[in-house]
MIVO-918411 format. One line per 5 residues: number of its first residue (from 1); for each residue x, y, z of C-alpha. Coordinates in steps of 0.5 Angstrom, whole numbers, plus 2048, in hexadecimal, padded with zeros to 3 digits. Last residue first. Layout:
N
NUM	X:Y:Z ~ ...
END
This chain:
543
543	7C0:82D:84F ~ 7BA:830:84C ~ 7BA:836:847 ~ 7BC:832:841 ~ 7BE:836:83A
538	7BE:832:834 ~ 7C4:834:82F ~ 7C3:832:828 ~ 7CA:831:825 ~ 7CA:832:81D
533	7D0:831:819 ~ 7CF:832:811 ~ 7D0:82E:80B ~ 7D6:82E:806 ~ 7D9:837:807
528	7DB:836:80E ~ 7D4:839:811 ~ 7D4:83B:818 ~ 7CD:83A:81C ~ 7CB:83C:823
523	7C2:83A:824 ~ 7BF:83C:82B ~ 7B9:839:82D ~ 7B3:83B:82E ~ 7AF:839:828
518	7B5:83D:824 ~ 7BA:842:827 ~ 7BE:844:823 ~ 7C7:845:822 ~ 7CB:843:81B
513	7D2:846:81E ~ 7D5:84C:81B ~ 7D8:84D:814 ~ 7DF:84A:811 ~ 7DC:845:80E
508	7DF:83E:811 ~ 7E3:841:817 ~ 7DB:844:818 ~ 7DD:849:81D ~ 7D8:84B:823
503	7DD:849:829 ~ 7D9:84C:82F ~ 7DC:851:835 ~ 7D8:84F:83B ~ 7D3:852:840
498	7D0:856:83A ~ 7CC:851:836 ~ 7C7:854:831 ~ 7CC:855:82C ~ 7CB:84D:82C
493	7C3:84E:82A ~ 7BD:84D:82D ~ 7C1:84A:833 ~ 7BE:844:837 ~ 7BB:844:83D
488	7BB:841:843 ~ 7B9:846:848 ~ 7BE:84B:844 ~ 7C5:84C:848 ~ 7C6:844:848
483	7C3:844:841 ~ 7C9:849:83F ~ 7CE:844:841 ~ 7CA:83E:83F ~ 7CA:841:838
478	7D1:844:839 ~ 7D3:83C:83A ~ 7D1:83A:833 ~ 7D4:840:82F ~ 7DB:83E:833
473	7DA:836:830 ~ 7D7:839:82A ~ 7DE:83D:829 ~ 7E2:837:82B ~ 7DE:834:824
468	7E0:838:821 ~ 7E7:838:821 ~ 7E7:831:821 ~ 7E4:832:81A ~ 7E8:837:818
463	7EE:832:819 ~ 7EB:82D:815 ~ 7E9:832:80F ~ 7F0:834:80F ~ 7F2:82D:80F
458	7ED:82B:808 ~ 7EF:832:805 ~ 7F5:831:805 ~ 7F5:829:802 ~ 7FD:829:802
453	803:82A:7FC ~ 805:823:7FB ~ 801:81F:7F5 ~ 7FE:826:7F2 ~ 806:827:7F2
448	809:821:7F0 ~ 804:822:7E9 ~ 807:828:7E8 ~ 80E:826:7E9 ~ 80D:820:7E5
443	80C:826:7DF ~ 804:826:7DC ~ 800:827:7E1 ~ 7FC:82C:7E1 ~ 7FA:831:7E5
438	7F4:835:7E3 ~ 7F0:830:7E7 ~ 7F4:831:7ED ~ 7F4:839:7ED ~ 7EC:837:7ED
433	7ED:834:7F3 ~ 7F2:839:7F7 ~ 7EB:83E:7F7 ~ 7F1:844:7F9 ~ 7ED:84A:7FA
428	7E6:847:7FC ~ 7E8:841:800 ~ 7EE:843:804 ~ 7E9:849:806 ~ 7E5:845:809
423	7EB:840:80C ~ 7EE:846:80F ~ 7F5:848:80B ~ 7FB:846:80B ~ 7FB:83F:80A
418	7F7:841:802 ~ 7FF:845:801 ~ 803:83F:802 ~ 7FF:83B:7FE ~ 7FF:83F:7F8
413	807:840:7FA ~ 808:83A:7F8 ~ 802:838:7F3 ~ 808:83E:7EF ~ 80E:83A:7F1
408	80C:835:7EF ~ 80B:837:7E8 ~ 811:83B:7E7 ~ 815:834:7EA ~ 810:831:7E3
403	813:836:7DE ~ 81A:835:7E1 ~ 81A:82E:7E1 ~ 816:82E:7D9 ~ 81C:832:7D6
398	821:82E:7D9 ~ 81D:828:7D7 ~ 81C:82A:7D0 ~ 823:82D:7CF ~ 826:833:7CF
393	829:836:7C9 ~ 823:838:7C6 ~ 821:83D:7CC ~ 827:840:7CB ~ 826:841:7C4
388	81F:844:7C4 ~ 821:848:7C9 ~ 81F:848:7D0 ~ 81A:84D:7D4 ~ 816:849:7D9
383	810:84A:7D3 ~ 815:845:7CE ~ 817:842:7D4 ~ 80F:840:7D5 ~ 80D:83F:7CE
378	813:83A:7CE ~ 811:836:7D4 ~ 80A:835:7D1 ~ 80C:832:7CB ~ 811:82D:7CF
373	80A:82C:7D3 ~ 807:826:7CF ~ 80C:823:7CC ~ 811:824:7D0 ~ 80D:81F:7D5
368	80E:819:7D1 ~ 812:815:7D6 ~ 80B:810:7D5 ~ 80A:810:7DD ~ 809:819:7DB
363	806:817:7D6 ~ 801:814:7DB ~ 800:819:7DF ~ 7FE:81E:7D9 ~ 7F8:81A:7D6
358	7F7:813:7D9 ~ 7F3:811:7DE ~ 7F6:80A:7DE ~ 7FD:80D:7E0 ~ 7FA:811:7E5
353	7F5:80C:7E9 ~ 7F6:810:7F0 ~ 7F3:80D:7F5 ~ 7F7:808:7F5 ~ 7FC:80C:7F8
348	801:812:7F6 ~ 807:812:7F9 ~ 80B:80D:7F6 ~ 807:80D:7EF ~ 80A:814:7EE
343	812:813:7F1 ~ 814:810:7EB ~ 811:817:7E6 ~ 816:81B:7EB ~ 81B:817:7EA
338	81B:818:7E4 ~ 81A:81F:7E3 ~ 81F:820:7E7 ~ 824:81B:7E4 ~ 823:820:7DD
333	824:826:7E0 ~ 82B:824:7E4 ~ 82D:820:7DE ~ 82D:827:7D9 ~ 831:82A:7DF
328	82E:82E:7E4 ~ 832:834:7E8 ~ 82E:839:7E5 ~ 828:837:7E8 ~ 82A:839:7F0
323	826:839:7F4 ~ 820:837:7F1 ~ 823:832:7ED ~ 827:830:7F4 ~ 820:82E:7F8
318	81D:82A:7F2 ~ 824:826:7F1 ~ 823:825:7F9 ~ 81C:821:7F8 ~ 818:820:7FE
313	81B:825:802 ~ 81A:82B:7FD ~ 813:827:7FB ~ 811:827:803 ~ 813:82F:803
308	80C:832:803 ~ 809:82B:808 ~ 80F:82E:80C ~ 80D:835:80C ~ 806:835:80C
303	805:831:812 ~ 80A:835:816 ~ 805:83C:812 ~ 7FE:838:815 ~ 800:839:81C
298	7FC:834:821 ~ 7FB:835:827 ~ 7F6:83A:825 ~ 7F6:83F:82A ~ 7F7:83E:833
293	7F1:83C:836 ~ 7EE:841:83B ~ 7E7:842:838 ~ 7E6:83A:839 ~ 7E7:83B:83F
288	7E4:841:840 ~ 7DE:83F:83D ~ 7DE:839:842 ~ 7D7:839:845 ~ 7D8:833:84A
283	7D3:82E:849 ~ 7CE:82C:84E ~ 7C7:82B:848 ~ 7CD:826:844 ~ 7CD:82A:83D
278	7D4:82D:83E ~ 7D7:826:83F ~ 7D4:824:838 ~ 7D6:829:834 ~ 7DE:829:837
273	7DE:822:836 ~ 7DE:824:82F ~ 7E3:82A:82F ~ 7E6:824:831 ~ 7E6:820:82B
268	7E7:826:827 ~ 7EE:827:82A ~ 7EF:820:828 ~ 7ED:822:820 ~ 7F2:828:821
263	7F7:824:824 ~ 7F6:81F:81D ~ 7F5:825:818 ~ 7FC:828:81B ~ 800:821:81B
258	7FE:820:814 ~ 7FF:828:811 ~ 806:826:814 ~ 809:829:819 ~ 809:823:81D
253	80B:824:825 ~ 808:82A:825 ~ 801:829:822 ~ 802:822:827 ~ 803:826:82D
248	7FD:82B:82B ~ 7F9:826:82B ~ 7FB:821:831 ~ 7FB:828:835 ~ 7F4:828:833
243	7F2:821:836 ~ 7F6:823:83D ~ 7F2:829:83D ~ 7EB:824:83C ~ 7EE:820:841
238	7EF:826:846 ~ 7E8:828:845 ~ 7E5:820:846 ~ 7E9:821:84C ~ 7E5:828:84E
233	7DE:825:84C ~ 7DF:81F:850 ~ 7D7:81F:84E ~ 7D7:817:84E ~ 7D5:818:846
228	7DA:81D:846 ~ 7DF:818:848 ~ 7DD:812:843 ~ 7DD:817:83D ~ 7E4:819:83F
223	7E7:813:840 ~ 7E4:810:839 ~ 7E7:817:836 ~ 7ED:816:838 ~ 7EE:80E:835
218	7EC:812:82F ~ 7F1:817:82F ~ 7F6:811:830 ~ 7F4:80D:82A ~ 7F5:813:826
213	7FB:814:829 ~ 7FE:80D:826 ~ 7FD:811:81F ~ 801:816:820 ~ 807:812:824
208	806:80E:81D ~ 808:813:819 ~ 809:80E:813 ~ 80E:813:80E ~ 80C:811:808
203	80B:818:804 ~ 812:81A:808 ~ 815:815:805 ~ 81C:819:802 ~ 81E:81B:809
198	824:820:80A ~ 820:825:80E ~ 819:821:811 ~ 81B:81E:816 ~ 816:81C:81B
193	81A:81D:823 ~ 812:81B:826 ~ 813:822:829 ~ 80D:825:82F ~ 80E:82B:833
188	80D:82E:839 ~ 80B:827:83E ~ 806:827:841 ~ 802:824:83D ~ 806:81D:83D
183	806:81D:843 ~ 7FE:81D:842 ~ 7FF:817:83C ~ 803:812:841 ~ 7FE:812:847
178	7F9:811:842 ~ 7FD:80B:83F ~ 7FE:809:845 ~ 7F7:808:849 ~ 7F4:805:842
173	7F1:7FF:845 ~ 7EC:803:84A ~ 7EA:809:844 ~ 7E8:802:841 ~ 7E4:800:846
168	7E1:806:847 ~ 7DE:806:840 ~ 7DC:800:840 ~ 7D8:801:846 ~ 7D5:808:843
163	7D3:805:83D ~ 7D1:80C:839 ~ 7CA:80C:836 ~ 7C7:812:838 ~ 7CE:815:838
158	7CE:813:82F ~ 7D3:80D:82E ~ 7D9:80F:829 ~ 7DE:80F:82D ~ 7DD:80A:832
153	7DD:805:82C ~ 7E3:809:829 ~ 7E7:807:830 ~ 7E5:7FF:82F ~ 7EA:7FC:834
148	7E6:7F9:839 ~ 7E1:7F9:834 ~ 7E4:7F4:82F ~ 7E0:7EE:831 ~ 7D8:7F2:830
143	7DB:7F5:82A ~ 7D8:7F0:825 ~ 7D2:7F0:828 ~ 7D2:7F7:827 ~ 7D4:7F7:820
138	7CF:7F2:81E ~ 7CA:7F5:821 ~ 7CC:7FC:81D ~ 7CC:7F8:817 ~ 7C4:7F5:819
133	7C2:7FC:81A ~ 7C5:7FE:813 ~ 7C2:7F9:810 ~ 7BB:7F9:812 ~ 7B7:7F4:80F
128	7BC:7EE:812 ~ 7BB:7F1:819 ~ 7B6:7EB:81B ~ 7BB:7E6:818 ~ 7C0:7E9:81B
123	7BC:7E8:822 ~ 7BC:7E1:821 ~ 7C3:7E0:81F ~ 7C5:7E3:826 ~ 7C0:7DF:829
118	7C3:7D8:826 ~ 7CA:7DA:827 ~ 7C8:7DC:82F ~ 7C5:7D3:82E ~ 7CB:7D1:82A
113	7D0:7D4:830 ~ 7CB:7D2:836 ~ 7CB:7CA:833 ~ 7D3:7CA:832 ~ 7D4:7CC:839
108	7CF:7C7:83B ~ 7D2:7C1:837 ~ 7DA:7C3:839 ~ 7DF:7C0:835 ~ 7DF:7C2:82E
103	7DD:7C9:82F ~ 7E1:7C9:836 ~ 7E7:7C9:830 ~ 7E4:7D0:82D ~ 7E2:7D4:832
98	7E9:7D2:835 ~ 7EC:7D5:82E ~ 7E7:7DB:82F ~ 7EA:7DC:836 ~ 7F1:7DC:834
93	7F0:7E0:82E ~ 7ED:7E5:832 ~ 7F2:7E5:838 ~ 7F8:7E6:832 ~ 7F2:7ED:830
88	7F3:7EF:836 ~ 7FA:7EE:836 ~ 7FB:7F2:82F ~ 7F6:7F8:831 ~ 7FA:7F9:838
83	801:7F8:835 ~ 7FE:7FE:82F ~ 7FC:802:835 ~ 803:802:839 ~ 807:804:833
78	802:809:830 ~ 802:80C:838 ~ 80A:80C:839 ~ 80B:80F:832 ~ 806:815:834
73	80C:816:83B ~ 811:816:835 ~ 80E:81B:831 ~ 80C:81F:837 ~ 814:822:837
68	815:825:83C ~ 816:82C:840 ~ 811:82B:845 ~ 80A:82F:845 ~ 806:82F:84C
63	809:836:84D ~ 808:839:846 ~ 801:837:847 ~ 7FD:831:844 ~ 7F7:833:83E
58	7F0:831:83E ~ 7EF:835:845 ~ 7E9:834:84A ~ 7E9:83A:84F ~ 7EA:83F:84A
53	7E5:843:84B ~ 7E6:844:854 ~ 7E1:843:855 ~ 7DD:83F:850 ~ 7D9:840:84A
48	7D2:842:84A ~ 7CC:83C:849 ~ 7C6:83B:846 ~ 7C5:834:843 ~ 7C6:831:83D
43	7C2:82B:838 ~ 7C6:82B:830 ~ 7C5:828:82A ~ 7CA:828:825 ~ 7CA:828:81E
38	7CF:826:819 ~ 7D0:826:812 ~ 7C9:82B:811 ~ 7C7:82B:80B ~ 7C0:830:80A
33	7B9:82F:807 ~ 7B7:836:806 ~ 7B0:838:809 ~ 7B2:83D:80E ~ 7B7:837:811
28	7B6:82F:80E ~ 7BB:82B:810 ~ 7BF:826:80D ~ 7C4:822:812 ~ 7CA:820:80F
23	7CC:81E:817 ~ 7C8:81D:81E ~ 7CB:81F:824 ~ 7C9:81E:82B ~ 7D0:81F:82F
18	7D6:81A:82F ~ 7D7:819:828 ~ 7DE:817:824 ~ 7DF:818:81D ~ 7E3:812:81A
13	7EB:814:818 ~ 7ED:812:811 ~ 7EA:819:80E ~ 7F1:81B:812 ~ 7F7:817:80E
8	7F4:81B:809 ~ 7FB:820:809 ~ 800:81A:809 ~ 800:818:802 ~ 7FD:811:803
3	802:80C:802 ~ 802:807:7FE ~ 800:800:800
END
């Protein structure tokens, strides 16, 4: 299996619920049936912040940090956690290779097994007309064994549903890992010694620190659902804060867009346990807290950096044609095209037909590139202000290296561009699809490029996403602060909040939050451009 290009590692990510939302649901609103990607229902309670306001923190002091590397302390976790799967699975094995022989030894045992087989078969059967309910059983059946170590089905069960007892057995057995993940964020920063300078692989790299903390966050969220579930809100706080730190230790341990889009995905997990601790009837206000976060974690300008310059590091002879053009010789040109075409079917996966699809790629396997973009190139130098005969006396692929370095440079910096600007306005001045369609590729460095350079605006929306998503979260615990000041109420409209200030921009759009009140309760919505996000908020005035 080819590796994937490492900046769709996050759509491997499954979503992960905690509070009572549905998804794609159509909806119709003044007439108009609208998408919503997600919708959130939500049932609060008045209630002020705290004294003194930042009496839960997401966030360790100065003086509760030490100078170290978390990524040892996070090793630890993933170790132990991986030797605990893989001794719970050995018990299993043994048990059901036991089953097995009591089958053929024991009468009675053999009889109580055929008999739960029977009922099982049975209830199927009455399922066989709805087959994702019958799907759903056979999963959870399925599952029955592994709970023990099931994190994702913790994870995914709504809090009505949430199985308490599993739970807690669970948190129980892994005492370590939990120890070893809070030492870990205490410390300052986090440094998986990734090299990056000098490797040619870059695509290929692994990250398997990266993906082991997906495992670890869920393993967090699993305590601290538990935790809010016993209304130990303060420890379900400071686990949360050890969620979040994992967050931005990972941004910062691979400055790669992989490692921010999978410290963005944990730290909406926790933003998740946030949702459903708030919606407790006893739950602190924690708009300070939650206002008290330091800014993105993750900086879009490191990321740009070293996803712009994986070509330079990938192909050294790119880096020099850059630098320095002059210095390559005829066999220079032509072995960077060559490698060049070698790497294509090396980096893309199965997912990329390029040869059967013919047109412009294949030429490129059939070293029939020229062709196609030697014509191009001599308009460009003629435009560059070369002579006729300096142009002659070039040859093809020096010709066609120097139009296509010109070229890279170009999406480049298109690129860098778009990461400076809001996601917004990086949407309506510089829409980098339609760069893309009048892209061609006709060179093997073109084709590396569309291969290489990284779904921007898939990591920029991701990063907008979680920001919107803390902005709900601050919106949601104003409301219970104005509804503490008001009999209960909910406010008209988010002006109408005076106690707190309120975020009200739409990272998506630009403009203020989508804020009503509709059948008495109070409807917040943001729109990434593909559906909208609503969260309807129901207050509660009993405890």
């Amino acid at each position: 299996m080819k590796p994937l290009p490492i900046f769709i590692f996050f759509l491997l990510t499954p979503p992960i619920v905690v509070a009572q939302v549905t998804q794609n649901t159509p909806i119709t609103v003044d007439g108009k049936v609208t998408q919503y990607v997600q919708l959130a229902e939500l049932t609060v309670t008045p209630q002020k912040p705290p004294v003194p306001a930042l009496k839960y923190k997401l966030t360790w002091g100065f003086d509760q940090r030490v100078k170290n590397n978390a990524a040892i302390q996070y090793n630890f976790a993933s170790r132990e956690l991986a030797q605990m799967k893989f001794d719970h699975l050995a018990d299993e094995t043994r048990k059901f290779e036991e089953d097995y022989g009591r089958l053929f030894t024991e009468p009675k045992f053999f009889k109580e097994k055929k008999s739960e087989h029977d009922t099982f078969k049975k209830m199927l059967d009455a399922l066989s007309n709805d087959a994702p309910k019958t799907a759903e059983t056979l999963r959870f059946e399925a599952s029955q064994r592994y709970k023990p170590m099931a994190y994702s089905w913790f994870c995914n069960k709504p809090t009505s549903e949430f199985p308490v007892e599993y739970a807690r057995k669970f948190v129980d057995q892994l005492r370590s890992v939990y120890r070893f993940l809070e030492t870990g964020s205490r410390c300052d920063y986090c440094d998986w010694e990734y090299h990056f300078r000098g490797n040619k692989n870059i695509f290929a790299l692994l990250l398997p620190e990266v993906q082991e903390s997906r495992d670890l966050s869920r393993a967090l969220m699993v305590k601290a659902r538990l935790e809010i579930h016993d209304k130990n809100y303060t420890e379900a706080i400071k686990t949360i804060r050890v969620g979040k730190t994992l967050a931005r230790h990972v941004g910062q341990g691979c400055p790669l867009f992989v490692g921010h889009l999978v410290g963005i995905a944990i730290d909406s997990q926790m933003n998740e346990c946030l949702l459903e601790l708030v919606q407790k009837p006893d739950a602190p206000n924690l708009y300070w807290t939650l206002t008290a976060v330091p800014g993105s974690p993750f900086s879009r300008h490191k990321a740009f950096e070293l996803e712009m310059d994986v070509i330079r590091l990938t192909f050294p002879e790119v880096a020099r044609a850059m630098d320095d053009p002059d210095s390559l010789t005829e066999n220079d040109w032509k072995e960077l095209h060559r490698s060049l075409i070698q790497a294509i079917p090396l980096i893309c996966d199965d997912a990329y037909p390029i040869v059967e699809t013919g047109g412009p790629m294949a030429t490129l396997f059939a070293g029939g590139w020229g062709i196609t973009a030697y014509p191009k190139a001599k308009q460009w130098l003629a435009s560059q202000g070369k002579t006729p005969e300096e142009i002659e006396n070039m040859s093809v692929s020096q010709a066609v290296g120097l139009w296509s370095i010109h070229r890279f440079e170009i999406a480049r910096d298109n690129y860098l561009k778009i990461v400076s600007l809001p996601f917004w306005q990086s949407k309506e001045k510089y829409a980098t699809d339609r760069y893309w369609d009048e892209f061609e590729s006709v060179t093997p460095l073109d084709a590396i490029v569309r291969l290489l350079f990284p779904a921007e605006a898939y990591y920029h929306s991701a990063i907008c996403r979680l920001e919107a998503s803390g902005d709900v979260l601050r919106i949601v615990e104003a409301i219970r602060y104005y509804a503490a000041e008001n009999d209960g109420k909910l406010p008209p409209t988010l002006d109408a909040i005076q106690s707190v200030p309120i975020p009200q921009t739409d990272p998506f759009t630009g403009k203020p939050y989508v804020y009503r009140i509709e059948n008495g309760r109070a409807v917040v919505e943001y729109d990434p451009g593909y559906g909208i996000y609503r969260t309807v908020i129901e207050m509660r005035n009993e405890k």
